[in-house]
C-alpha positions in Angstrom: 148.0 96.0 75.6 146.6 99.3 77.8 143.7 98.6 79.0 141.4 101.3 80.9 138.6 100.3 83.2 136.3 103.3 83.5 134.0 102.9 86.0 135.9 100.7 88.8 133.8 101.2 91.7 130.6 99.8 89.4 131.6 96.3 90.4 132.4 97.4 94.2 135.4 98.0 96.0 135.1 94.9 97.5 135.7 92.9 94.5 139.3 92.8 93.1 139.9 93.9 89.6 143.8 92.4 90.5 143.0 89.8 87.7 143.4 92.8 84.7 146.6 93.2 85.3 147.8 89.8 83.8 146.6 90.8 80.7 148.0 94.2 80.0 148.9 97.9 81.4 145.7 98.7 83.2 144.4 102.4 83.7 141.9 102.4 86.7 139.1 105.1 87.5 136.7 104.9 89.9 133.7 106.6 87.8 134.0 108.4 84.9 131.1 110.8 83.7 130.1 111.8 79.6 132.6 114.9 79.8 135.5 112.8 80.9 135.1 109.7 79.0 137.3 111.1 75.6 140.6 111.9 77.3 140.4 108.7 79.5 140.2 106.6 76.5 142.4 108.5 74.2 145.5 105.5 74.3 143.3 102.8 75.1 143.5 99.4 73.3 140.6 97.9 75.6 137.6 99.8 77.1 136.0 98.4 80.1 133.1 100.5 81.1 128.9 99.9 82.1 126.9 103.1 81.8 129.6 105.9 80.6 129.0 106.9 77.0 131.0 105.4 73.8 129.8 106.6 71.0 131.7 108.7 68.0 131.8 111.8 70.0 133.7 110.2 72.8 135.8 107.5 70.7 136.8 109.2 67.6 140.1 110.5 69.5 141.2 106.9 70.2 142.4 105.2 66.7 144.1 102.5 69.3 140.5 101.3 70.6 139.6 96.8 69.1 137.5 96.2 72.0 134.8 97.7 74.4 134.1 95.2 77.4 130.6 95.7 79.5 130.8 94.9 83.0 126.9 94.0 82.7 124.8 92.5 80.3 123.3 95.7 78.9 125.4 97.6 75.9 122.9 100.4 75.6 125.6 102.9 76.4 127.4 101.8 73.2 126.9 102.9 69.4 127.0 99.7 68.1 126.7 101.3 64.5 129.9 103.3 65.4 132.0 100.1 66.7 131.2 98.3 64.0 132.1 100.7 61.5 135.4 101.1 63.1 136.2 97.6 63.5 135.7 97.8 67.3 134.3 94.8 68.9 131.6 94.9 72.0 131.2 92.2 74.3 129.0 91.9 77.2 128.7 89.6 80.0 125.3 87.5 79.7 123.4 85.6 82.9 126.0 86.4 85.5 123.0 88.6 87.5 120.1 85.7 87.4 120.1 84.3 90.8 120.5 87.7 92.3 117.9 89.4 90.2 115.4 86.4 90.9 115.9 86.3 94.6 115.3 90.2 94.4 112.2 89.5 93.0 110.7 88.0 95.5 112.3 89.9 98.2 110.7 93.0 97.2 107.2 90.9 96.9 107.3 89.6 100.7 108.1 92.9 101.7 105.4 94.5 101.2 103.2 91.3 100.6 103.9 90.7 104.2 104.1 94.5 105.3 107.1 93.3 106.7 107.9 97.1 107.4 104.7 97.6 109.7 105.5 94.5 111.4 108.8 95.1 112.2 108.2 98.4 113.7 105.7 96.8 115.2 107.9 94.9 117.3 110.9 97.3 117.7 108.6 99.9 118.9 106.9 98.1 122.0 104.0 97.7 120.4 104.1 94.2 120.7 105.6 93.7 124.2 102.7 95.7 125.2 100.0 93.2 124.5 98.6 90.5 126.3 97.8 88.3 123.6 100.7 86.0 121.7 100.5 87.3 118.0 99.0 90.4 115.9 98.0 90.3 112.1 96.7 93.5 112.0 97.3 94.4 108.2 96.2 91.4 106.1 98.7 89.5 103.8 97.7 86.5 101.5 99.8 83.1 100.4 101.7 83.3 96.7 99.6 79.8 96.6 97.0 79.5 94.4 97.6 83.1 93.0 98.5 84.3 89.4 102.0 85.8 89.0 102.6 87.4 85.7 106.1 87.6 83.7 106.5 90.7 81.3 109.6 89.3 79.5 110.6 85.2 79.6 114.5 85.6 79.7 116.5 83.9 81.7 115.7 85.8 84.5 112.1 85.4 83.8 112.5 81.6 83.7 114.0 81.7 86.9 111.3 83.7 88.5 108.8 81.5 87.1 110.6 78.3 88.4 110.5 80.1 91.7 107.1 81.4 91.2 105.6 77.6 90.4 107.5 76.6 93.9 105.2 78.4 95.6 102.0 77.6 93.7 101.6 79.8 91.7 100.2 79.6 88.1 102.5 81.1 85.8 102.0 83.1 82.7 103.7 85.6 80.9 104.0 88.5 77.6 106.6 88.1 75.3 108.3 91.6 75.7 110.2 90.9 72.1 107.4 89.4 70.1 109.6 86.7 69.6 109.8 84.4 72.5 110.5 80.6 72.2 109.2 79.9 75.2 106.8 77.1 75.8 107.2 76.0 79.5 104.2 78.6 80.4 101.1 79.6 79.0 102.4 83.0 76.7 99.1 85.7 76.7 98.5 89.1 75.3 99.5 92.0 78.0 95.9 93.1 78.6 95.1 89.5 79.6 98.2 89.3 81.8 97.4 92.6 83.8 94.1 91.3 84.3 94.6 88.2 85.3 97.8 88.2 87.7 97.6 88.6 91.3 101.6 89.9 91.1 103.2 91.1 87.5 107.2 91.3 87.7 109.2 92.8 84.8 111.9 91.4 83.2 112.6 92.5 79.8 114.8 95.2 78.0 114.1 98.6 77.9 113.5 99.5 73.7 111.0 101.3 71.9 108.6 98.2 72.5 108.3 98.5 76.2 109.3 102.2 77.2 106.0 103.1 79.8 104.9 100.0 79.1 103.4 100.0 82.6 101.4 103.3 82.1 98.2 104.7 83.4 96.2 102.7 80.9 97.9 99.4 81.9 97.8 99.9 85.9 94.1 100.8 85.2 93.8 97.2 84.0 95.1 95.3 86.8 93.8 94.0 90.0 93.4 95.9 93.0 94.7 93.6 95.4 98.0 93.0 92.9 101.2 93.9 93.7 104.3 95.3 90.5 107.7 94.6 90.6 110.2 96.2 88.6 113.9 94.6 88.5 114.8 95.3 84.4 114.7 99.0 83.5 113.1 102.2 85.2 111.8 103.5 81.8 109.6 100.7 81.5 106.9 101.9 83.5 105.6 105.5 83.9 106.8 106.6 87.6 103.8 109.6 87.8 101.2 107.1 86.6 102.4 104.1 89.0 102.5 107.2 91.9 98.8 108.1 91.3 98.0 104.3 91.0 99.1 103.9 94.6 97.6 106.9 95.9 94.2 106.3 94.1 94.6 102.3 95.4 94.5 101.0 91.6 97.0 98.4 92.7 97.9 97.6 96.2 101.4 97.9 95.8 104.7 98.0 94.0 108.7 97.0 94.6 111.0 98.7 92.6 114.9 98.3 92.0 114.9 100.5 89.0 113.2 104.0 88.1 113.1 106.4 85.6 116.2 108.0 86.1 119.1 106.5 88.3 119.6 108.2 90.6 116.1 108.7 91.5 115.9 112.4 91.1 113.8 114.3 94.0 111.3 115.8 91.2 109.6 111.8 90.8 106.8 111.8 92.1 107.6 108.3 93.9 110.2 110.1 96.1 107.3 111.5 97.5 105.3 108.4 98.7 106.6 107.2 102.8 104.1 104.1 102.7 106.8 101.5 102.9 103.8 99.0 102.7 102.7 100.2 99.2 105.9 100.9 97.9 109.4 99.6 98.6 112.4 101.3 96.1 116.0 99.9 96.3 118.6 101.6 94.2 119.5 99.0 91.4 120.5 96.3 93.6 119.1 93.3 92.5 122.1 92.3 90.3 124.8 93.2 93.0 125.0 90.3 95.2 128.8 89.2 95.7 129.0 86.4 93.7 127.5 88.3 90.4 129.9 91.1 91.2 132.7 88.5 90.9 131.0 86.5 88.3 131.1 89.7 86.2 134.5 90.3 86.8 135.9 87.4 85.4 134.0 86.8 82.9 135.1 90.4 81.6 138.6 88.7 82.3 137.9 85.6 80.0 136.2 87.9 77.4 139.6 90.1 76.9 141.6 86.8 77.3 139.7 85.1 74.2 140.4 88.9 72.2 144.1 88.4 72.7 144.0 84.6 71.9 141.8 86.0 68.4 139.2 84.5 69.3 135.2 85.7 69.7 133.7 86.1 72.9 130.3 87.4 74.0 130.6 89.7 71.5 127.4 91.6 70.1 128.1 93.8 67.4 128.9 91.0 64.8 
């Protein structure tokens, strides 16, 4: 079995991909871009990749290809239509992230809850050794107890946030990004309600047709002043120019991000331009990468190519 891992260096070089090896002659590239991805996969039987493009333009050279392996949960870089018409299989790798993406959550909220970044600088820049008196609270911050946090999209990083969330005393309530959701731990409300209400709104869900700028002008307009956005699911979810004006104008009183509208974030967003670390706080797709969900990832890709050679079905999403 040849097996070609694309886009090696997605997982991090600190985490082995040794493990491939015992299941086949394994091609390794560090990244591979759209222009590349046809020759690379030309004798392949397996496909590991995350965000390079399969789709007929880029797999119709490789007759050899059963199975496309995700190291992520997403698949949005696949034609599914395509796979499936060939007889190729796609599987991804679900819940491996959770934990990292929840604690992410609420790392970007203290940060600039807490103006943790004023503070800090605060202290490392003599500020406080200066001063007579023991403590400074200069900048405000409030307690998560008592407050509203709001959940666009009750996965199962949602439902971890919310566990979280209720830990701290918060009331919890959320919008069903799908339509569809089963949940009925939390009180589900309309969006409009949601934005209005919660005192922080994190976003959890899919990017689709449904939710692309979900988070516009319109819906920043509708929340409180004093509430803070986080973003940890995709970039395209919420308009970056109309969140950028929201913070300037002081429609909300601030934002963490993992995720914007492109990745990388280009220098023409208008969030590149914003230096107020205590409005705005941007990490560049992080929240899944925590050691353990790198590994997790890994091997669970492992198990999902061990079950294909066994002929057996795992994790797989196109039927």
């Amino acid at each position: 079995m040849k097996i070609v891992i694309l886009e090696r260096d997605s997982v991090g070089r600190d985490v082995s991909v040794e493990c491939f090896k015992e299941l086949g002659e394994v091609t390794v590239y560090s990244n591979t871009v759209a222009g590349e991805v046809e020759e690379r996969v030309r004798d392949a039987e397996v496909i590991i990749a995350n965000k390079a493009p399969l789709h007929k333009e880029t797999l119709q050279g490789a007759a050899g290809v059963k199975l496309i392996c995700e190291f992520a949960t997403g698949y949005d870089n696949v034609d599914l239509d395509y796979c499936r018409e060939k007889g190729i299989k796609v599987a991804n790798v679900v819940n491996y992230s959770t934990a990292a993406v929840a604690q992410h959550t609420f790392a970007l909220c203290f940060y600039v809850l807490e103006k943790l970044n004023h503070y800090d600088h605060y202290v490392k820049s003599g500020e406080y050794a200066a001063q007579s008196r023991f403590s400074n609270f200069d900048l405000p911050f409030t307690e998560l107890e008592g407050k509203v946090w709001g959940i666009i999209g009750m996965g199962n990083i949602g439902r971890r946030v919310a566990r979280i969330a209720e830990s701290f005393g918060c009331k919890v309530i959320f919008y069903s990004a799908s339509g569809k959701s089963s949940c009925t731990d939390y009180e589900r409300v309309e969006l409009d309600d949601l934005l209005k209400s919660s005192d922080f709104v994190s976003i959890h869900c899919p990017l689709s047709d449904r939710t692309r700028n979900l988070i516009n002008m319109d819906a920043l307009k509708k929340m409180k002043r004093t509430a803070i956005l986080i973003n940890v699911a995709r970039g395209p979810v919420v308009d970056d120019g109309a969140l950028y004006t929201a913070l300037q104008d002081g429609l909300i009183a601030g934002a963490g991000l993992d995720v914007t509208s492109t990745e990388p974030m280009k220098d023409t967003n208008p969030l590149s331009r914003m230096m107020d670390s205590n409005k705005l706080i941007i990490t560049p797709h992080l929240a899944w990468a925590s050691t353990e969900a790198r590994n997790r990832v890994v091997m669970e890709t492992y198990r999902n190519i061990k079950a294909y050679q066994e002929g057996e079905s795992r994790n797989i999403v196109n039927g």
